[in-house]
C-alpha positions as CSV (number, residue, x, y, z in Angstrom):
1,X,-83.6,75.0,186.3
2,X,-80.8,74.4,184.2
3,X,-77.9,77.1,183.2
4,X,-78.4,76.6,180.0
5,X,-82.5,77.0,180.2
6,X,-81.8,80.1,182.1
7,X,-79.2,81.7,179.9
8,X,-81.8,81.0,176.8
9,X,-84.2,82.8,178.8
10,X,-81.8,85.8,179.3
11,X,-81.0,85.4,176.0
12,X,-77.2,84.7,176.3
13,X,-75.7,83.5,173.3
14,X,-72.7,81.1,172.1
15,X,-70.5,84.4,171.3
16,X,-71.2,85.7,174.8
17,X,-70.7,82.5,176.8
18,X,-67.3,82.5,175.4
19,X,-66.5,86.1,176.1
20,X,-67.5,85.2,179.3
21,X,-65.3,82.4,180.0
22,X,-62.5,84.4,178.2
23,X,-62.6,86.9,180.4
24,X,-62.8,84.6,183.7
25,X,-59.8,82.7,181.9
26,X,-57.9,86.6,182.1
27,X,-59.0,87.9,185.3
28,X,-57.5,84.4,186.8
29,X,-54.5,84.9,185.3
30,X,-54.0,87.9,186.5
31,X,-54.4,87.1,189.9
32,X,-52.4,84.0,189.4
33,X,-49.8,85.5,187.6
34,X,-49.8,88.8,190.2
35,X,-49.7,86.5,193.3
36,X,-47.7,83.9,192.1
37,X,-45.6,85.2,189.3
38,X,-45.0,83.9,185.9
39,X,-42.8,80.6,186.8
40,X,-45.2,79.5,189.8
41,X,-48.3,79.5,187.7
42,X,-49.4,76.6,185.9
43,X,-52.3,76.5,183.5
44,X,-54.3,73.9,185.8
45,X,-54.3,76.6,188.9
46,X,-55.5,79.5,186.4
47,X,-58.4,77.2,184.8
48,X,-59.3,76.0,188.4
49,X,-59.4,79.6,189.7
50,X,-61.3,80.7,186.6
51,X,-63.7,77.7,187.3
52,X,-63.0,75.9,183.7
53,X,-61.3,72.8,182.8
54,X,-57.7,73.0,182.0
55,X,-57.9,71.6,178.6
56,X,-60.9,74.1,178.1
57,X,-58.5,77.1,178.4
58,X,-56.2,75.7,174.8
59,X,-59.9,76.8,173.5
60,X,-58.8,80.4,174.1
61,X,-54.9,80.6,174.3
62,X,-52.4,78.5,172.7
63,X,-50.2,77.9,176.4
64,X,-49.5,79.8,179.3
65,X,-46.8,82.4,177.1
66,X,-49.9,82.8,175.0
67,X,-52.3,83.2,177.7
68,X,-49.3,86.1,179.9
69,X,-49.4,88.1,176.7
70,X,-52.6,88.4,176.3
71,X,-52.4,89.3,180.3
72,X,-49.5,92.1,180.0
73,X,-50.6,93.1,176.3
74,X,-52.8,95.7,176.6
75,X,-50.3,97.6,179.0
76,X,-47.4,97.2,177.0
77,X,-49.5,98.5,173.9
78,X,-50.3,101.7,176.2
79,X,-46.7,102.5,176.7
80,X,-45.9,102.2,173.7
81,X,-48.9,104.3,172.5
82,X,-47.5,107.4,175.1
83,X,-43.9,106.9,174.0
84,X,-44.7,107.5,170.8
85,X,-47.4,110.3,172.0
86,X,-44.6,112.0,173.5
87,X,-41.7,111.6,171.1
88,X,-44.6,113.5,168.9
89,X,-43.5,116.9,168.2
90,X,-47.5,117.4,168.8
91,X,-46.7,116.3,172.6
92,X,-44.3,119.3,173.2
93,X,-47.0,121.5,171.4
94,X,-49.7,120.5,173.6
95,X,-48.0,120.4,177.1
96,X,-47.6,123.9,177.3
97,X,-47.9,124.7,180.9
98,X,-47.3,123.6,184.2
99,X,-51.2,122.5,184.7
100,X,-50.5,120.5,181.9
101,X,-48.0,118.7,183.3
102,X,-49.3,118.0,186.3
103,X,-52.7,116.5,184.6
104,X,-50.1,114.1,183.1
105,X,-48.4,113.2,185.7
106,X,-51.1,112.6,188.2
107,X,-53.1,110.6,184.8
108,X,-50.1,108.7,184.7
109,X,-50.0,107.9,188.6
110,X,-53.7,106.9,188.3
111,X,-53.0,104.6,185.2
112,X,-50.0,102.8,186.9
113,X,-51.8,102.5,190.1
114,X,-54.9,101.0,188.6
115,X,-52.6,98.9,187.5
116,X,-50.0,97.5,189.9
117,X,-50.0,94.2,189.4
118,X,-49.2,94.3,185.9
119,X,-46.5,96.8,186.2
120,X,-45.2,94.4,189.3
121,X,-45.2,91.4,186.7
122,X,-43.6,93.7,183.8
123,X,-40.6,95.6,186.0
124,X,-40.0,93.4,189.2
C-alpha cells in the first residue's frame, strides 16, 4: 500500500505531514549541529539525516542561520524568560527559603541537563 493511501486512512493531513517533516528537519539539526557544530554542518547532511531532500528543507527555513535559530531559539527565549523572572522583585518575594532555593537549583540542573547539547552549541 502506498504512504499516502495509508496516511488517508489514518487520517493524516497536509498540516500534519508538514509538522512532521518540520520536526525531522529540527531533531536532525540538532544532532548535526551537536555532533558536528555549527561550521561542519551543511544543509545537505541535515536533510539527508532528516530523510528529506535538501532543497525540500528552504520549504521550512530560509538557510542554515535560519534553520540554527530555530534550533537554539527556544533556549535562548527560556533564559531570557528566568532573567527577567528573577530580576522580578516578585522572584525575591517568592524564593523565601532555603527549600526554595534548592527546588531552583536542582529545576535548573534538570533543565540544563535535558539540554546539553544545546547549551554545548550556545557556551562552548
Amino acid at each position: 500500500m502506498e504512504l499516502s493511501k495509508i496516511e488517508a486512512a489514518i487520517g493524516i493531513n497536509d498540516a500534519e505531514k508538514k509538522e512532521f517533516s518540520k520536526e525531522k528537519i529540527l531533531n536532525a539539526a540538532t544532532a548535526e549541529f551537536s555532533s558536528k557544530g555549527y561550521l561542519n554542518t551543511s544543509i545537505r547532511k541535515i536533510a539527508v539525516r532528516a530523510g528529506v531532500s535538501p532543497s525540500n528543507m528552504y520549504n521550512y527555513f530560509r538557510d542554515k542561520d535560519d534553520l540554527f535559530n530555530a534550533v537554539i531559539g527556544p533556549v535562548i527565549f527560556d533564559i531570557e524568560k528566568g532573567k527577567q523572572y528573577l530580576k522580578s522583585p516578585r522572584a525575591l518575594e517568592e524564593v523565601y527559603n532555603l527549600q526554595d532555593h534548592l527546588d531552583m537549583v536542582a529545576f535548573i540542573s534538570t533543565y540544563v541537563e535535558e539540554r546539553r547539547e544545546l547549551f554545548k552549541l550556545l557556551f562552548f
